[in-house]
C-alpha positions as protocol buffer text, in pm:
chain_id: "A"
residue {
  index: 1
  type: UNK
  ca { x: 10469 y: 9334 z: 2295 }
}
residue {
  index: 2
  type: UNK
  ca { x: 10091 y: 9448 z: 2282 }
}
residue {
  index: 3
  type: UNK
  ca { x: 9871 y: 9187 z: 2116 }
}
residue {
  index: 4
  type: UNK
  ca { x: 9675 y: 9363 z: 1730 }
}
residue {
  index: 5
  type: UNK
  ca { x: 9318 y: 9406 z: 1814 }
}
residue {
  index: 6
  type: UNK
  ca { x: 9081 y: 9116 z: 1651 }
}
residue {
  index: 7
  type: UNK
  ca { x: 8964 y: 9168 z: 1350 }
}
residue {
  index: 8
  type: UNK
  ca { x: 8644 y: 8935 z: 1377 }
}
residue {
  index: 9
  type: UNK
  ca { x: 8356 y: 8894 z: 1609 }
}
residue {
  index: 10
  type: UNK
  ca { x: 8217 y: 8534 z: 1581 }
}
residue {
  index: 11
  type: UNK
  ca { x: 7821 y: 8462 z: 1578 }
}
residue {
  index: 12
  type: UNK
  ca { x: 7673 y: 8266 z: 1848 }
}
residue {
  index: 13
  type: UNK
  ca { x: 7612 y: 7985 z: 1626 }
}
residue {
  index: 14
  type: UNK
  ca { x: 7954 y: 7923 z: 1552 }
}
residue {
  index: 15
  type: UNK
  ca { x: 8049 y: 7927 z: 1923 }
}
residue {
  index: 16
  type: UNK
  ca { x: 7769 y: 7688 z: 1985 }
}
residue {
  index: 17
  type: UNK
  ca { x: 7840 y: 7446 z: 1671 }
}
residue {
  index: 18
  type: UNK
  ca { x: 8223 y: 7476 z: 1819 }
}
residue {
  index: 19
  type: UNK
  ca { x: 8097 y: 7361 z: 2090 }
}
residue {
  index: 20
  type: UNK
  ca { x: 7905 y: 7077 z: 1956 }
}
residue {
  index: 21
  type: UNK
  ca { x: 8147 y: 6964 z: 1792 }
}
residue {
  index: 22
  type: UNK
  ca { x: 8119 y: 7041 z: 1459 }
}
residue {
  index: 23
  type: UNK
  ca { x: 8382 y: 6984 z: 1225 }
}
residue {
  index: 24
  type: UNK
  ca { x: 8324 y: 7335 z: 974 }
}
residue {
  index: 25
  type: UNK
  ca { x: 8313 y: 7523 z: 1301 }
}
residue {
  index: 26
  type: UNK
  ca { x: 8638 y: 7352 z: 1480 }
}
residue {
  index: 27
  type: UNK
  ca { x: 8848 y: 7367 z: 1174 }
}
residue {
  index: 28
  type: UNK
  ca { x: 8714 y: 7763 z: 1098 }
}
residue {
  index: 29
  type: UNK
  ca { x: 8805 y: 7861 z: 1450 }
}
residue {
  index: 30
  type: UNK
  ca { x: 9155 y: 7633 z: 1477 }
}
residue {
  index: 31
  type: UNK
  ca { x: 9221 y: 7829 z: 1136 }
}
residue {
  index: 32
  type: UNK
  ca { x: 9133 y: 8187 z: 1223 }
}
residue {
  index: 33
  type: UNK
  ca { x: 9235 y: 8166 z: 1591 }
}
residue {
  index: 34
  type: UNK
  ca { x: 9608 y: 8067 z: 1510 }
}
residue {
  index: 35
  type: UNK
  ca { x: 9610 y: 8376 z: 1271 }
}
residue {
  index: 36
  type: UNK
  ca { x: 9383 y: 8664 z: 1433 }
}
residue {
  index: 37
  type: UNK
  ca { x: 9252 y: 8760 z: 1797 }
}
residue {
  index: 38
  type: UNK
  ca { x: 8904 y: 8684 z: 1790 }
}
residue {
  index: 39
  type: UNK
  ca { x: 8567 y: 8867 z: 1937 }
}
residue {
  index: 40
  type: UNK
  ca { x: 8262 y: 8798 z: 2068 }
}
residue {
  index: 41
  type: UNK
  ca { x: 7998 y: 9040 z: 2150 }
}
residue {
  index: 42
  type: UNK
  ca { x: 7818 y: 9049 z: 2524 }
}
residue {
  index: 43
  type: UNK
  ca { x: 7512 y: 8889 z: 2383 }
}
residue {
  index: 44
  type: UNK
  ca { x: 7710 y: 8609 z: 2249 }
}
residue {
  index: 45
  type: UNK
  ca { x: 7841 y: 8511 z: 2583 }
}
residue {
  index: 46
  type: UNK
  ca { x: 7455 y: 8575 z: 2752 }
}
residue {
  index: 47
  type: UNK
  ca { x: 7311 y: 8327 z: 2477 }
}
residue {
  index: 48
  type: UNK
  ca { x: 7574 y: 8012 z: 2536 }
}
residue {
  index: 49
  type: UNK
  ca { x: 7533 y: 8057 z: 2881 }
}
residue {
  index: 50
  type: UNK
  ca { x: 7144 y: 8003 z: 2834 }
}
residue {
  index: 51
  type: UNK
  ca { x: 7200 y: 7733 z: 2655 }
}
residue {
  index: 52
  type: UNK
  ca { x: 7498 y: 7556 z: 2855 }
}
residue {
  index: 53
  type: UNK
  ca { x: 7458 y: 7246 z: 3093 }
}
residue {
  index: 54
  type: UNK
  ca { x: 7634 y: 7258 z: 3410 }
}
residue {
  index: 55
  type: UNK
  ca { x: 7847 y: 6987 z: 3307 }
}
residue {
  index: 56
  type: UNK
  ca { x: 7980 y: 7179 z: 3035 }
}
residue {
  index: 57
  type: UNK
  ca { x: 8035 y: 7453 z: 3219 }
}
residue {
  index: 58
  type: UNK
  ca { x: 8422 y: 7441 z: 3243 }
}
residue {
  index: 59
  type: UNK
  ca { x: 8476 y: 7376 z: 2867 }
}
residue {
  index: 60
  type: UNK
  ca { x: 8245 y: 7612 z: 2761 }
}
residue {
  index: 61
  type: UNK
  ca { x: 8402 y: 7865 z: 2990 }
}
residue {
  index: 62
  type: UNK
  ca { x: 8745 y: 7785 z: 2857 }
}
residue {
  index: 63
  type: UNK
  ca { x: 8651 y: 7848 z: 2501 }
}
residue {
  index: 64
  type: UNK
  ca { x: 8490 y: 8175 z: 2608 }
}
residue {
  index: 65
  type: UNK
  ca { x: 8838 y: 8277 z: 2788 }
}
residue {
  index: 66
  type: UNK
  ca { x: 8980 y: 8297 z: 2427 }
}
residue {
  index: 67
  type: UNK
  ca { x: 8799 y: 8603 z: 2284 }
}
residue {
  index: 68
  type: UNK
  ca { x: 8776 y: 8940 z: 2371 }
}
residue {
  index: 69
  type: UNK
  ca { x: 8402 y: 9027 z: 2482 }
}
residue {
  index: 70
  type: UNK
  ca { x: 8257 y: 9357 z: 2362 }
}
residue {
  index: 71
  type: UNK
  ca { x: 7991 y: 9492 z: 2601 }
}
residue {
  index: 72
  type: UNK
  ca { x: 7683 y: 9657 z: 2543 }
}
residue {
  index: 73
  type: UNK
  ca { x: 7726 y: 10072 z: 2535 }
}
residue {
  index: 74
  type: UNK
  ca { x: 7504 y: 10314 z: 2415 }
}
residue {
  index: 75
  type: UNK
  ca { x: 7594 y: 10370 z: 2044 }
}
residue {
  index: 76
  type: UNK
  ca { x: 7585 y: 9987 z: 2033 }
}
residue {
  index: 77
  type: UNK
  ca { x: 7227 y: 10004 z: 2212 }
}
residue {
  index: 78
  type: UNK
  ca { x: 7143 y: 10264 z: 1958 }
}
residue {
  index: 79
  type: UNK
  ca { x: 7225 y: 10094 z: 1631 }
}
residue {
  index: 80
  type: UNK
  ca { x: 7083 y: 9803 z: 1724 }
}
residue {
  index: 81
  type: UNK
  ca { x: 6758 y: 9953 z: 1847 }
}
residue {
  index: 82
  type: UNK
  ca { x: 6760 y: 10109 z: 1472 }
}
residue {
  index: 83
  type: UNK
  ca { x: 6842 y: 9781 z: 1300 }
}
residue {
  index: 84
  type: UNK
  ca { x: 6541 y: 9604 z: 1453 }
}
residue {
  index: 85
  type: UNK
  ca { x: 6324 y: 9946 z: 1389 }
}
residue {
  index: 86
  type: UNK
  ca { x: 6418 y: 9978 z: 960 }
}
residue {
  index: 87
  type: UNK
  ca { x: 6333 y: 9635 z: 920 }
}
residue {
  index: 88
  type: UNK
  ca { x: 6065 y: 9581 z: 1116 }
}
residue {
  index: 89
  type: UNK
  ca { x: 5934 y: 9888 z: 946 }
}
residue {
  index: 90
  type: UNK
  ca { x: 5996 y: 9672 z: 575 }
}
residue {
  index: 91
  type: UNK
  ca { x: 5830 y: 9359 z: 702 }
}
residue {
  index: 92
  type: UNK
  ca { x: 6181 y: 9138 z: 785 }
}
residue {
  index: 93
  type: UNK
  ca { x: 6234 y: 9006 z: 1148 }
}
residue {
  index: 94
  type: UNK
  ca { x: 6533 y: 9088 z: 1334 }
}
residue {
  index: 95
  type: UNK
  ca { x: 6637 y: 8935 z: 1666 }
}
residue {
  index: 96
  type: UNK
  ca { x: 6783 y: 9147 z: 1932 }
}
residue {
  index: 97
  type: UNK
  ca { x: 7099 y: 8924 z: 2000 }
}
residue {
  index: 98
  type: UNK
  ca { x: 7156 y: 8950 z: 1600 }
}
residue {
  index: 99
  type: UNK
  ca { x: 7114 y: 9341 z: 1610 }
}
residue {
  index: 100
  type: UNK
  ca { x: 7341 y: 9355 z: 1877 }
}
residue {
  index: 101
  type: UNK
  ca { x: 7597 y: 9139 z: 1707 }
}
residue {
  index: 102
  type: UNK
  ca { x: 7568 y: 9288 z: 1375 }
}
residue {
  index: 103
  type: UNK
  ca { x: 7563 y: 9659 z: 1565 }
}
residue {
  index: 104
  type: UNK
  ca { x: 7895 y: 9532 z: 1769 }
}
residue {
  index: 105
  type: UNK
  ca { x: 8069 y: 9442 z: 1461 }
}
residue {
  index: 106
  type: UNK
  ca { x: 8032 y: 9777 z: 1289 }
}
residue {
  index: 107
  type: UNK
  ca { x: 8126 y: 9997 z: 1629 }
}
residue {
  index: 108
  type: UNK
  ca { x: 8472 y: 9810 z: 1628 }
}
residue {
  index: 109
  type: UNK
  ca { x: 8515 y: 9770 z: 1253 }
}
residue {
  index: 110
  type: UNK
  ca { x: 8495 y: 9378 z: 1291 }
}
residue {
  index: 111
  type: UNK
  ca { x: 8413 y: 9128 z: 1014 }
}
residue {
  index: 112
  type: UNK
  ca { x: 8113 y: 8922 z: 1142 }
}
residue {
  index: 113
  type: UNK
  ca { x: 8160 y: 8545 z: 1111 }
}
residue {
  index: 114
  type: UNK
  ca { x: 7865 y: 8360 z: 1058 }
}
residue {
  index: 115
  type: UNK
  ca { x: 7697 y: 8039 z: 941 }
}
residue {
  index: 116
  type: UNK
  ca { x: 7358 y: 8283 z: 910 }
}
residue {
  index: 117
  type: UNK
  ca { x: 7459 y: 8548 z: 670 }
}
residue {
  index: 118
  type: UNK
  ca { x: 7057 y: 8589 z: 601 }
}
residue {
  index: 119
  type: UNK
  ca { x: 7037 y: 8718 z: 942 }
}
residue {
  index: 120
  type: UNK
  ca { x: 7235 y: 8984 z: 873 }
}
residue {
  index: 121
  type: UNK
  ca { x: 7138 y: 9219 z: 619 }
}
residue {
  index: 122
  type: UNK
  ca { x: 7230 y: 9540 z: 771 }
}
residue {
  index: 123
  type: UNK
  ca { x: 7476 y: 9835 z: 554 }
}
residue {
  index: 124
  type: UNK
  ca { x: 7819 y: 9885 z: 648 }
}
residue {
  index: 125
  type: UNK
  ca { x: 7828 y: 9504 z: 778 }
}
residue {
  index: 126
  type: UNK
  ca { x: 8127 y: 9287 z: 665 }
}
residue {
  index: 127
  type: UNK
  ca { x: 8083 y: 8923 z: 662 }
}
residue {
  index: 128
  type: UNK
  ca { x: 8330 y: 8686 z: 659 }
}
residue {
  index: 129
  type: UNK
  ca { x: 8337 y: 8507 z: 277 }
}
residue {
  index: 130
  type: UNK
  ca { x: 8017 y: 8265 z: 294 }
}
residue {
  index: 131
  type: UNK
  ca { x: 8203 y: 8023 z: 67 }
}
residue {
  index: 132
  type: UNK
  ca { x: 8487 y: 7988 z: 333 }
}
residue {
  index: 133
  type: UNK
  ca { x: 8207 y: 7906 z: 575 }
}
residue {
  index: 134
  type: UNK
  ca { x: 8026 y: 7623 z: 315 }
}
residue {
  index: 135
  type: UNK
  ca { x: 8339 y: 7426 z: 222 }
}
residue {
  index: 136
  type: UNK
  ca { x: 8397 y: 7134 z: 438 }
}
């Protein structure tokens, strides 16, 4: 039987508070992983990777073995590269790794779960509810 495609591509900084340890982030991926495939983007993977030790190497590795990594392509590239361009162009700061994400998220048709929404201001972007992500 073929597995459903995910439905939501998970911010670096819930991967990394998973990771920590953090109770909102354990609990929101225990809770949507049981239910739903789940997604990271390539840039997600590249920034825990910076940030790993080698001693956590395996465990971080094993967590990353559970989603489906989206790579980098052009139309990806391109939206992205126009994220960071608008708002730039409007006087608000985006990061590269968050234009990717966000850009990533809209190419599959993926709900972007965050602890950041602020970071993400782009059209056409669903977010996963903020209130799910404050409770707890």
């Amino acid at each position: 039987m073929a597995k459903t495609p995910p439905r939501y591509l998970l911010d670096t900084g819930v991967i990394i508070r998973h990771l920590r340890g953090q109770s909102r982030a354990v609990r929101l991926l225990r809770t949507l992983g049981k239910r739903e495939r789940l997604a990271i983007a390539s840039i997600t993977r590249l920034e825990v990777h910076v940030g790993m030790r080698e001693h956590e190497r395996y465990r971080t590795q094993k967590l990353l073995s559970r989603f489906i990594t989206y790579g980098l392509d052009i139309e990806i590239a391109d939206r992205a590269g126009d994220f960071i361009r608008k708002y730039r162009d409007r006087g608000v700061m985006i990061s590269v790794p968050d234009a990717i994400i966000a850009a990533t998220a809209i190419q599959y048709g993926l709900t972007l779960v965050t602890f950041n929404p602020k970071d993400f201001p782009m059209p056409g972007l669903s977010l996963f509810p903020a209130a799910s992500l404050e409770q707890g």
